[in-house]
C-alpha positions as CSV (number, residue, x, y, z in Angstrom):
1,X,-62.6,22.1,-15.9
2,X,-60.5,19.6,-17.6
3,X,-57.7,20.4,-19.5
4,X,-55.6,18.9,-22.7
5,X,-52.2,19.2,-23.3
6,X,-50.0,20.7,-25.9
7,X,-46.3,19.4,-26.6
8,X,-43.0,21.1,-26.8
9,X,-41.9,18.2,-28.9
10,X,-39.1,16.3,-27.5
11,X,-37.4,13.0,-28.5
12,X,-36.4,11.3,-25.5
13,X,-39.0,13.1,-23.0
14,X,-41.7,15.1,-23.9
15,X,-42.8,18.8,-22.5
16,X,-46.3,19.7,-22.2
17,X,-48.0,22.9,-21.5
18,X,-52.1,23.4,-20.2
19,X,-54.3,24.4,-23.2
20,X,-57.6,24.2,-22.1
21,X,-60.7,26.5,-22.9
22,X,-63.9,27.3,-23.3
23,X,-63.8,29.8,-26.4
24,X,-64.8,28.7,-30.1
25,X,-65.9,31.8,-31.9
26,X,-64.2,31.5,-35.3
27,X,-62.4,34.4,-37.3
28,X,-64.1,37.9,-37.0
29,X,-64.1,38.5,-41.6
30,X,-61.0,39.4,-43.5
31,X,-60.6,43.3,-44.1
32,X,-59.3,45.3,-46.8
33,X,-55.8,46.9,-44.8
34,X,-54.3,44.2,-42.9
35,X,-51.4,43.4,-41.8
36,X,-49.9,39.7,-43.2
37,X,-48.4,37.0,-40.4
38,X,-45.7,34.7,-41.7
39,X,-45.4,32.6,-38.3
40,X,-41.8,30.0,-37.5
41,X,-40.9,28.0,-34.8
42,X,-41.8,25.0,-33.4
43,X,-45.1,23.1,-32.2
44,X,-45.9,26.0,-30.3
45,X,-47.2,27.2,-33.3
46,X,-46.9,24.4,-35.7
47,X,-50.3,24.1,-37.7
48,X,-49.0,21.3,-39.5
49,X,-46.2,21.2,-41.0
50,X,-44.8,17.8,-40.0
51,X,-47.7,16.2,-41.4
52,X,-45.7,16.7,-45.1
53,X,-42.3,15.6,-43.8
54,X,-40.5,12.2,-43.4
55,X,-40.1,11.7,-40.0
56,X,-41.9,9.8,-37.0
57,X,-44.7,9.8,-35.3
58,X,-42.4,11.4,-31.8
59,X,-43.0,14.6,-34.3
60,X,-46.4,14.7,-35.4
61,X,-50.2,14.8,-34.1
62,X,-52.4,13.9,-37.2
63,X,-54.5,11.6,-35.5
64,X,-57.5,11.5,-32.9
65,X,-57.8,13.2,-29.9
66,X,-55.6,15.8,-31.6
67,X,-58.1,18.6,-33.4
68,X,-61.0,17.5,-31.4
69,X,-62.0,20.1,-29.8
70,X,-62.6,23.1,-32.2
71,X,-61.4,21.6,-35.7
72,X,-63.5,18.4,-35.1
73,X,-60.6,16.2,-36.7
74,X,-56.6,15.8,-36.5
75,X,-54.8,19.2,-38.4
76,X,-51.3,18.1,-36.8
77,X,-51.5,21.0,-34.2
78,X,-50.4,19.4,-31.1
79,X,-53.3,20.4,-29.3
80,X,-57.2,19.7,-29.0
81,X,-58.0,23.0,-30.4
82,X,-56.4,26.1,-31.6
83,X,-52.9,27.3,-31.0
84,X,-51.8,30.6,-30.5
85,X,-51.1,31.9,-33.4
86,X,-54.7,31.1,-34.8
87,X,-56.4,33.2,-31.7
88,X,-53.7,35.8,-32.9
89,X,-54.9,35.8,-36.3
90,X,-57.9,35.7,-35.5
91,X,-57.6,39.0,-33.1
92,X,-55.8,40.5,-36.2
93,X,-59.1,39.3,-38.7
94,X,-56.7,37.6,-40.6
95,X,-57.7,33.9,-41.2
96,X,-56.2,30.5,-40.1
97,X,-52.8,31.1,-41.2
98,X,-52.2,27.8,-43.5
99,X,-48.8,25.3,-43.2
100,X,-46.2,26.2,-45.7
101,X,-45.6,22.6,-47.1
102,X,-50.1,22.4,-47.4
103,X,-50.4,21.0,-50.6
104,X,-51.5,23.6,-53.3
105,X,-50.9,26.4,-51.8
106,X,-50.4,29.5,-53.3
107,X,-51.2,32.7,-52.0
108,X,-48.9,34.2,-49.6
109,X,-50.6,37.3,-49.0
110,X,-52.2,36.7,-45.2
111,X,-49.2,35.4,-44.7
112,X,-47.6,31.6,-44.0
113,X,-46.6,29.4,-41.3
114,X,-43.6,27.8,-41.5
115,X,-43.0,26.3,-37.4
116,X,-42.4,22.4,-37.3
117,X,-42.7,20.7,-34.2
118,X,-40.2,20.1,-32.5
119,X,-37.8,22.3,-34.7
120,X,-34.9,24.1,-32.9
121,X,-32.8,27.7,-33.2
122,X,-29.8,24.8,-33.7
123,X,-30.0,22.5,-37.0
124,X,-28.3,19.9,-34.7
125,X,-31.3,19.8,-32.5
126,X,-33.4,17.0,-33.4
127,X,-31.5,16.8,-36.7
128,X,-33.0,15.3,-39.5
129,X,-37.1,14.7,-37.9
130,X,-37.8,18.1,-38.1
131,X,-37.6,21.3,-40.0
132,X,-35.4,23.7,-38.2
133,X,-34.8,27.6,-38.1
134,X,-32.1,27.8,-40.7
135,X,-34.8,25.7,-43.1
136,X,-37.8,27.5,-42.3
137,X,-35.6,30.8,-43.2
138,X,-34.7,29.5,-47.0
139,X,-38.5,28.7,-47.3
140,X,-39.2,32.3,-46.5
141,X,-36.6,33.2,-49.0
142,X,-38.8,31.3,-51.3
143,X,-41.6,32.8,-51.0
144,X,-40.2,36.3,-50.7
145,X,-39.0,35.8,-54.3
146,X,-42.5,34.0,-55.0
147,X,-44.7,37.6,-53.8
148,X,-42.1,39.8,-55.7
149,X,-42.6,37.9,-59.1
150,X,-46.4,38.2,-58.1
151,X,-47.1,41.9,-56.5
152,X,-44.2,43.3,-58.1
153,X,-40.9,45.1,-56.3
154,X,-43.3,47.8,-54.3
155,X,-46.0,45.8,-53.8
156,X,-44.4,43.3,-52.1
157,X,-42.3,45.5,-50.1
158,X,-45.1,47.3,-48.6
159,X,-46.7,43.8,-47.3
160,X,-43.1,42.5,-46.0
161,X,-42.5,45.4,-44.1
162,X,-46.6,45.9,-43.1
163,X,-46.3,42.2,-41.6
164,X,-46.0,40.5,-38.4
165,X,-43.2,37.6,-38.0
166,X,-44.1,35.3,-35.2
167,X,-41.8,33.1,-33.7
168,X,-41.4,30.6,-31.3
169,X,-37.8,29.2,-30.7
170,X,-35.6,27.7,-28.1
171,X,-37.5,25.5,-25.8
172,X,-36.3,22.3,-27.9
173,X,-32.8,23.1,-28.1
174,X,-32.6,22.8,-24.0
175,X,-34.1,19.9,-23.9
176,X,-31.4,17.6,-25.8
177,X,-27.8,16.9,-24.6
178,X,-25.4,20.1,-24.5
179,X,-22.8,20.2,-26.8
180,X,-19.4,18.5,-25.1
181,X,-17.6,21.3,-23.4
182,X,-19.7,23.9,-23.9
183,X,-20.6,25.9,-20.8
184,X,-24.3,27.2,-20.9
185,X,-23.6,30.5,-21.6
186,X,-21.9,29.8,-24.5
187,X,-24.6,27.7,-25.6
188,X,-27.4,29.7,-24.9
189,X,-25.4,32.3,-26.9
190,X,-25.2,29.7,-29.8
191,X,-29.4,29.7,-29.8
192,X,-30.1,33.2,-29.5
193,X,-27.2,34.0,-32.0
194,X,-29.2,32.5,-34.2
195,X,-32.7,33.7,-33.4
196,X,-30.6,37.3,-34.3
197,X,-29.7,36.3,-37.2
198,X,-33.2,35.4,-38.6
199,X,-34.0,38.5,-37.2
200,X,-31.8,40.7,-39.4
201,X,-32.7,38.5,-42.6
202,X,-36.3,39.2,-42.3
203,X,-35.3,42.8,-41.4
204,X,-33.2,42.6,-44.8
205,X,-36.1,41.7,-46.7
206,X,-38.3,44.3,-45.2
207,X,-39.5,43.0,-42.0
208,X,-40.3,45.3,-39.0
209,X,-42.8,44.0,-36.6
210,X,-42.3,40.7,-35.1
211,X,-43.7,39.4,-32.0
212,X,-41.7,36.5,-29.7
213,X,-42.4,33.8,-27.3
214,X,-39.9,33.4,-24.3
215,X,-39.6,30.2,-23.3
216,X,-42.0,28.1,-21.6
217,X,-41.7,26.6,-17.4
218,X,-40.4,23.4,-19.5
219,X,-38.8,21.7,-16.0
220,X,-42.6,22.6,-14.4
221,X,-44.2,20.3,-16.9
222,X,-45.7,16.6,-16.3
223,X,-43.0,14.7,-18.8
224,X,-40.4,16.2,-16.9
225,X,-41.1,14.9,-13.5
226,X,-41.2,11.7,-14.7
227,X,-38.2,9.5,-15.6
228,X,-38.4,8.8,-19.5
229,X,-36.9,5.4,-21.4
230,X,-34.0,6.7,-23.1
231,X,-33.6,10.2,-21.5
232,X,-30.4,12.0,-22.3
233,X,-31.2,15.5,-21.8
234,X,-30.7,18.1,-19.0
235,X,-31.9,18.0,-15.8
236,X,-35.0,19.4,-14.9
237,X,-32.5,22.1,-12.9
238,X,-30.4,22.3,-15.7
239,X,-33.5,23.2,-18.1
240,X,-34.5,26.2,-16.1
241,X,-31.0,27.5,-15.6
242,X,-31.0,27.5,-19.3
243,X,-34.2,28.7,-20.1
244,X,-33.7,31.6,-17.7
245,X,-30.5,32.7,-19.2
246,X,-32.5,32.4,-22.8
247,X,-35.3,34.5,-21.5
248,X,-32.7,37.4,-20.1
249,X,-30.4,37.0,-23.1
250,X,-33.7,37.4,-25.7
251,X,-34.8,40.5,-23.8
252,X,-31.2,42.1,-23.8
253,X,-30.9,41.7,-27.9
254,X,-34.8,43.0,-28.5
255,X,-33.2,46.2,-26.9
256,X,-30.0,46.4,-28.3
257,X,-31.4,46.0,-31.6
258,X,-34.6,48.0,-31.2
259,X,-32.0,50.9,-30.8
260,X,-29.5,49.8,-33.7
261,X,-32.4,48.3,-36.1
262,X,-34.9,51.4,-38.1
263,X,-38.4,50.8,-37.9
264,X,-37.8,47.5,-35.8
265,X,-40.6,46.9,-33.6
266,X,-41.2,43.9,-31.1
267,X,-43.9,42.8,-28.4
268,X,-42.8,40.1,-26.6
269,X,-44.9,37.0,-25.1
270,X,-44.4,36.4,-21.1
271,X,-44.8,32.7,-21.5
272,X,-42.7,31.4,-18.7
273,X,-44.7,33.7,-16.2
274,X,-48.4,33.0,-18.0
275,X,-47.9,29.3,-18.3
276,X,-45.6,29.3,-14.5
277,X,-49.2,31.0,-13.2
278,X,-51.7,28.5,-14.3
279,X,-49.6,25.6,-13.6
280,X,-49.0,26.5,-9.8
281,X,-52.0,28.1,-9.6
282,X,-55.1,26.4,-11.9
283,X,-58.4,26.8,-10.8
284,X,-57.5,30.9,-10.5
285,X,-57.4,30.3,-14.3
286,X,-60.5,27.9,-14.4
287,X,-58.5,24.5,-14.8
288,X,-58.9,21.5,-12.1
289,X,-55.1,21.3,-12.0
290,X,-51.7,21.9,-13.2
291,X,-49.6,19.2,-12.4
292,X,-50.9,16.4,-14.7
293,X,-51.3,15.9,-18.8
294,X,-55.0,15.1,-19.8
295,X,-54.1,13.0,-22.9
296,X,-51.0,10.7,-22.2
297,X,-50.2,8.4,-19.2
298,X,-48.1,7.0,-16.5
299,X,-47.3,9.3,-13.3
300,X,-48.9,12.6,-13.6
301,X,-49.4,11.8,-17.1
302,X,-46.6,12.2,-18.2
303,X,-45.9,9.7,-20.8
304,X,-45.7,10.6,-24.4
305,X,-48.9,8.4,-25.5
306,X,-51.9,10.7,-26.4
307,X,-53.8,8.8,-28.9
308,X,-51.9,5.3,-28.4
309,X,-49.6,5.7,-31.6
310,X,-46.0,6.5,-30.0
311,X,-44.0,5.0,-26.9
312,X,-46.7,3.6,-25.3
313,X,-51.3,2.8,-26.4
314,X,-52.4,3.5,-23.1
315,X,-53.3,7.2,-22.6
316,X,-56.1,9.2,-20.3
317,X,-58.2,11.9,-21.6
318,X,-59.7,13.9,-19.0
319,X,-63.7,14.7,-19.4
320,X,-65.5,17.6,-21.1
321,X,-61.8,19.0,-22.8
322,X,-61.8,22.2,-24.0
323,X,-59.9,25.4,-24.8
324,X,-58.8,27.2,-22.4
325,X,-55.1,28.5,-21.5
326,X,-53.8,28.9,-25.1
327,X,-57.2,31.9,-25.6
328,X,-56.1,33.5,-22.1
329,X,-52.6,33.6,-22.8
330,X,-53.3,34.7,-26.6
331,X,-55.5,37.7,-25.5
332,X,-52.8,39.1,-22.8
333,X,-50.7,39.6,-25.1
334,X,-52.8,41.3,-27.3
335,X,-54.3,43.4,-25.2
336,X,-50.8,44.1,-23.5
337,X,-49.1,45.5,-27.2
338,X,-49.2,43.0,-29.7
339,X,-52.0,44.5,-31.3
340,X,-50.2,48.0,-31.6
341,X,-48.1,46.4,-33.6
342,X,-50.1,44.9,-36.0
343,X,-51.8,48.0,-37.1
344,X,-51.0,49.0,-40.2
């Protein structure tokens, strides 16, 4: 089965991840008690954001092949179909979960997404093209104020502190040049320092579930075993030393602070391991292979041209794309807690 790739959006290489599927059942109905999703991070879960922001097209997917496969047209999600977070919501019987800077809207109470491609824990990190943590958390601020004026004091305290925060974070940050004279502990610490401290200001406002991704196999990916124009970043060894220490380092605060934090509850996503799997291991998973893109070019695909609008026009897309990894991956978790801590 052919497969189409997602992006971990990067400016001088970019990382891909297998999203293929077969799925396309849409939301199971709203329900009366539910549990809102306010969702930040970066293209992971980006349904769209950058499509409202001045920056270039290294940052956005709002054109064909993108959307094809389930939405039938370009929604800026960099993928063919749907991202996580939608088959999240979807588990949760919430519906699509709509861009925070989507023009008109107004009604916060399933919840928002606020992720941006390419965004970082770091506002240095692809400074200026995208919208990063620190932003994403005064937009939250906004409308926190926004469902208090609306709900009232109560009202909106019992859906902050009902709700699930998603996030996605970190995977950018290691893939641009390290600060100079900064080992990589203390910048690793620098990320997940901040990651904390959005933790505790949602938790100030009334947050208590949230749900995280660890980051992705980024130096397993096609982009990152080829040799891009321009490319400043960490080795592909460097990346994984980094991304390790992330992943231990994220685990080691979820526990300090589930001890030190009231109410605070957290189910965490295995994505290094689920995405490690089907990339070394494919067909297990249903997918012809792991090693290549299906929408960009050059060696294994690995090019940042999917739809001929960036560095380069000449792109592959493999045969009969679908959804496939991004539904697996979505239902593990799930299954594995995630939905205990949705219920209400």
């Amino acid at each position: 089965m052919a497969s189409f790739r997602f992006q971990i959006y990067i400016l001088a290489f970019c990382v891909s991840l297998l999203i293929a599927s077969s799925s396309s059942h849409g939301h199971s109905g709203l329900q009366k008690k539910h549990a809102a999703l306010f969702i930040f991070g970066d293209s992971l879960y980006d349904p769209g954001n950058n499509n409202y922001i001045n920056t270039t097209k290294d940052f956005q997917a709002n054109w064909l092949p993108y959307g094809e496969t389930f939405f039938r047209y370009p929604t800026g999600r960099f993928s063919n179909g749907r991202l996580i977070s939608d088959f999240i919501a979807e588990y949760a019987k919430l519906p699509f979960i709509p861009a925070y800077l989507q023009p008109g809207l107004k009604d916060y109470t399933y919840g928002v997404n606020f992720a941006s491609a390419g965004a970082g824990a770091l506002v240095e990190t692809f400074q200026g093209f995208v919208i990063d943590l620190k932003t994403q958390r005064s937009q939250f601020k906004k409308v926190e104020k926004q469902l208090r004026q609306k709900l009232g004091e109560a009202e909106a305290y019992t859906l902050l502190s009902k709700a699930v925060y998603l996030i996605s974070i970190g995977s950018n940050d290691y893939s641009i040049p390290l600060a100079t004279n900064t080992s990589q502990e203390e910048y690793v610490g620098w990320v997940i320092g901040n990651l904390t401290s959005w933790i505790e200001d949602v938790y100030k406002k009334g947050g208590r579930k949230f749900g995280f991704s660890s980051v992705g196999p980024i130096a397993s990916t096609p982009s990152m075993r080829v040799i891009q124009p321009g490319n400043t970043g960490p080795s592909g060894e460097e990346v994984t030393a980094l991304e390790n220490l992330h992943n231990r380092l994220l685990s080691k605060v979820l526990t300090k602070l589930k001890k030190e934090l009231e109410g605070f509850k957290y189910s965490t996503l295995n994505l290094y391991t689920y995405a490690k799997e089907r990339i070394n291991h494919p067909s297990k998973y249903g997918m012809q292979n792991g090693t290549c893109s299906c929408c960009e070019g050059g060696l294994y695909r690995g090019i940042m041209s999917c739809g001929g609008k960036r560095c380069a026009t000449e792109y592959q897309l493999c045969d009969n794309v679908t959804e496939r990894a991004y539904p697996q991956v979505s239902k593990l978790w799930w299954s594995h807690d995630l939905k205990e801590i949705f219920e209400v």
